[in-house]
C-alpha positions as CSV (number, residue, x, y, z in Angstrom):
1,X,-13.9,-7.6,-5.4
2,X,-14.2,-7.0,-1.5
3,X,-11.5,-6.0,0.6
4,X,-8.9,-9.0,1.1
5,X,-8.1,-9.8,4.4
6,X,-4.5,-8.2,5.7
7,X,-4.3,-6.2,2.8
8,X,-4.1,-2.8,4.3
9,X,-4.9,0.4,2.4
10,X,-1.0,1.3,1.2
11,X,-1.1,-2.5,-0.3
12,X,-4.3,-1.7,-1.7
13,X,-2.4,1.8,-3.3
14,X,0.2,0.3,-4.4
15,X,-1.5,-2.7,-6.3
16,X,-3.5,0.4,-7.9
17,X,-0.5,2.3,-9.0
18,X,0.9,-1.1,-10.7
19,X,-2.0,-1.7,-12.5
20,X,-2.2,1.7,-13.2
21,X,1.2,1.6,-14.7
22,X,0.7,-1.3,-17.0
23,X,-2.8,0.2,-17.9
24,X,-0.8,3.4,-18.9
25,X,1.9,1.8,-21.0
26,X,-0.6,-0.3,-22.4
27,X,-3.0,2.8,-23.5
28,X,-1.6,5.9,-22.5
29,X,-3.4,8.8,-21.1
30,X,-6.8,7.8,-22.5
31,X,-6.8,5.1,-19.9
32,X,-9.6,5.0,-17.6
33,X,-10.0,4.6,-14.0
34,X,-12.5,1.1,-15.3
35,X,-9.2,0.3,-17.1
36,X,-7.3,0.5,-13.8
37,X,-10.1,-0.9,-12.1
38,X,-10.5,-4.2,-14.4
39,X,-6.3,-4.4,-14.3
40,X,-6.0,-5.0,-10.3
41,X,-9.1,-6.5,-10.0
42,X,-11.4,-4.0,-8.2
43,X,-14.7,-1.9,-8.3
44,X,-14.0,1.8,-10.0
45,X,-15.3,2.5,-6.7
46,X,-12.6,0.8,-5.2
47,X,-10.1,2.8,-6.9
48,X,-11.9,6.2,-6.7
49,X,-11.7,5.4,-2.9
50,X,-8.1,5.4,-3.2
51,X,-7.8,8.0,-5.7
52,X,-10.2,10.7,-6.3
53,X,-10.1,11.4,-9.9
54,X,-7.9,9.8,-12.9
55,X,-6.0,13.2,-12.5
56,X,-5.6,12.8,-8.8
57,X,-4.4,8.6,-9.8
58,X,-1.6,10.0,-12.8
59,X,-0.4,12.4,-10.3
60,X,0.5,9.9,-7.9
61,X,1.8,7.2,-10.4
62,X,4.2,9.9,-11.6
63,X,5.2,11.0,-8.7
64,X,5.6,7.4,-7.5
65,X,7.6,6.7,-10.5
66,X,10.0,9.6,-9.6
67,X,10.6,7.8,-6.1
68,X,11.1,4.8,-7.0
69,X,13.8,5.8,-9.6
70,X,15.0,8.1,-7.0
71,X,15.5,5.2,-4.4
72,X,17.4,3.0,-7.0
73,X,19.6,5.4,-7.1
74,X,20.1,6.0,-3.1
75,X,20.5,2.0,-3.3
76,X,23.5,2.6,-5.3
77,X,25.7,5.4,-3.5
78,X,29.0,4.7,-2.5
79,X,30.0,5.4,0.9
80,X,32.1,8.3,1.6
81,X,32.0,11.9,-0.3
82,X,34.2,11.1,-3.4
83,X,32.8,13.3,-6.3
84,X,30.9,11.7,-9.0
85,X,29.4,9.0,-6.8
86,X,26.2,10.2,-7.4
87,X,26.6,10.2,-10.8
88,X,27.8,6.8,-10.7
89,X,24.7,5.9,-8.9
90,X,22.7,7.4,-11.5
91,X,24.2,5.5,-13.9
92,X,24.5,2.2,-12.4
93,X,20.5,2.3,-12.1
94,X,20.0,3.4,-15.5
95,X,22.5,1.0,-17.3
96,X,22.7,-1.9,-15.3
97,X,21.4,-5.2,-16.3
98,X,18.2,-4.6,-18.0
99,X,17.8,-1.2,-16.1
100,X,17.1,1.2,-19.2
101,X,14.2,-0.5,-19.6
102,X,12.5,0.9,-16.4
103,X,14.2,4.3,-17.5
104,X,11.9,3.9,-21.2
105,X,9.2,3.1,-19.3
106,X,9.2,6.2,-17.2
107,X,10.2,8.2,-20.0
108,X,7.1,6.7,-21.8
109,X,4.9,7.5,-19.1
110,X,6.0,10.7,-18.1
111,X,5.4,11.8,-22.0
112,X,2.3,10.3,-22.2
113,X,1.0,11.6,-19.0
114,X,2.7,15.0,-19.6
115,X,-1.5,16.0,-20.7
116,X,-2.4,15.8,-16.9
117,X,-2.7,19.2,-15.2
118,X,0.4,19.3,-12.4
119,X,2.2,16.2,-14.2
120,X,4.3,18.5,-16.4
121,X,5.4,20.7,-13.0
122,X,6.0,17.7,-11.5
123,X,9.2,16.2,-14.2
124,X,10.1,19.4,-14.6
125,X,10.9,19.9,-10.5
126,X,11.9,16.4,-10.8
127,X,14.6,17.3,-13.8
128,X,15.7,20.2,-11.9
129,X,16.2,18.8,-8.6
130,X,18.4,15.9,-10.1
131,X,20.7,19.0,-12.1
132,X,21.0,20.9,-8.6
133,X,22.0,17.4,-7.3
134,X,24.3,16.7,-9.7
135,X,25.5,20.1,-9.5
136,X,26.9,19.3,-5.9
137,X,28.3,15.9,-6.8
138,X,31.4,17.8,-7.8
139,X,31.4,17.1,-11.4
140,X,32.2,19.8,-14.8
141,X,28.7,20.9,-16.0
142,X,29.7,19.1,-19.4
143,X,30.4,15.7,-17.5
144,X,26.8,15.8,-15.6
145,X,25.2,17.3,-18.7
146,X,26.5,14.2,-20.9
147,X,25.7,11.5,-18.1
148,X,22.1,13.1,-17.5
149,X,21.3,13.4,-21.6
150,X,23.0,9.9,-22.5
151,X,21.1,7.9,-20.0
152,X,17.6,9.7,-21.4
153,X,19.0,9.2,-25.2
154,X,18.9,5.2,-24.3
155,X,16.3,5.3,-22.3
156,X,14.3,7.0,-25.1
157,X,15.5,4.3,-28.1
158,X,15.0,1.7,-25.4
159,X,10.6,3.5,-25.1
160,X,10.6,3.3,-28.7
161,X,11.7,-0.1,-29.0
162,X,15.3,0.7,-30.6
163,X,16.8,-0.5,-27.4
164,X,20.8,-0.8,-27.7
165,X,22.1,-4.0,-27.2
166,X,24.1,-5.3,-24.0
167,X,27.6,-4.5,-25.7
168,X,26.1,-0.6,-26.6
169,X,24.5,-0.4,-23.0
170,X,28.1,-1.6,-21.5
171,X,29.9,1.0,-23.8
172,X,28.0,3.9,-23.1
173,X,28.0,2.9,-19.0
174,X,31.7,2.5,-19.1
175,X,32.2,6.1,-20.8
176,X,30.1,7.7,-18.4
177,X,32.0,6.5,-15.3
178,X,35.2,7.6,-17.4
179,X,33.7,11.3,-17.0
180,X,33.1,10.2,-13.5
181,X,36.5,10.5,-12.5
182,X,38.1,12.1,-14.8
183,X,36.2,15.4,-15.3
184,X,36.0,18.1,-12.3
């Protein structure tokens, strides 16, 4: 496939990293960059253009991963500094709606691209960077420490297809956000 008419290069990227996601979930790290090619409908040339090597392509799909989740959570902030409204955040895009699946998904992905040289560095800067954050939001080490393991616990059941239903998922939200306010 030729280049499409006003599709610039960052549409071009990020139609790679989505395929490249899918391809990933799909096959894990054995994926190939034909894999990713054949998924978004381009040449492996194509997607080498955009992305040197298949390390170079699981680098950025982590990494874009990690953003993304980020953002979701930025969408969520209250206003004001009240403590635990990041964790809240955190939360809220974790648990709502059908939000822990995106959270097994990156858990998925992360473990099954946790082979790539620099992928590894990458969640564990990612892990410590949302502790540090945490660590300011004004909440007990146990409170942040429980919100940070429960939402990975579900997320995890949820990647390995024991996904808690909508009562369990509004359950475990609604004790977290107890710890949210009530623990300093």
């Amino acid at each position: 496939m030729g280049r499409t008419a006003g599709r610039g290069p960052e549409d071009t990227k990020r139609l790679i990293l989505d395929a490249a996601r899918s391809v990933v979930v799909a096959q894990g790290a054995r994926a190939t960059m034909d894999d990713v090619a054949a998924a978004v409908g381009l040449t492996r040339g194509a997607v080498i253009y955009h992305y040197s090597s298949k390390n170079a392509l699981w680098i950025a799909l982590v990494r874009d991963m990690i953003a993304q989740f980020r953002q979701a959570v930025q969408d969520r902030l209250e206003d004001g500094p009240a403590p635990g409204r990041l964790a809240r955040a955190y939360i809220r895009a974790s648990l709502e709606g059908d939000e822990i699946e995106a959270v097994g998904e990156r858990l998925f992905l992360l473990a099954a691209l946790g082979v790539t040289p620099g992928v590894p560095e990458i969640a564990a800067e990612d892990g410590a960077r949302w502790k540090a954050d945490m660590a300011d939001d004004g909440l007990s080490l146990g409170a942040r420490t429980v919100i940070l393991n429960a939402v990975d616990g579900a997320g995890l059941m949820t990647g390995w297809g024991l996904k808690p239903d909508r009562a369990e998922l509004a359950a475990l939200r609604f004790e977290l956000e107890k710890l949210t306010v009530t623990a300093s």
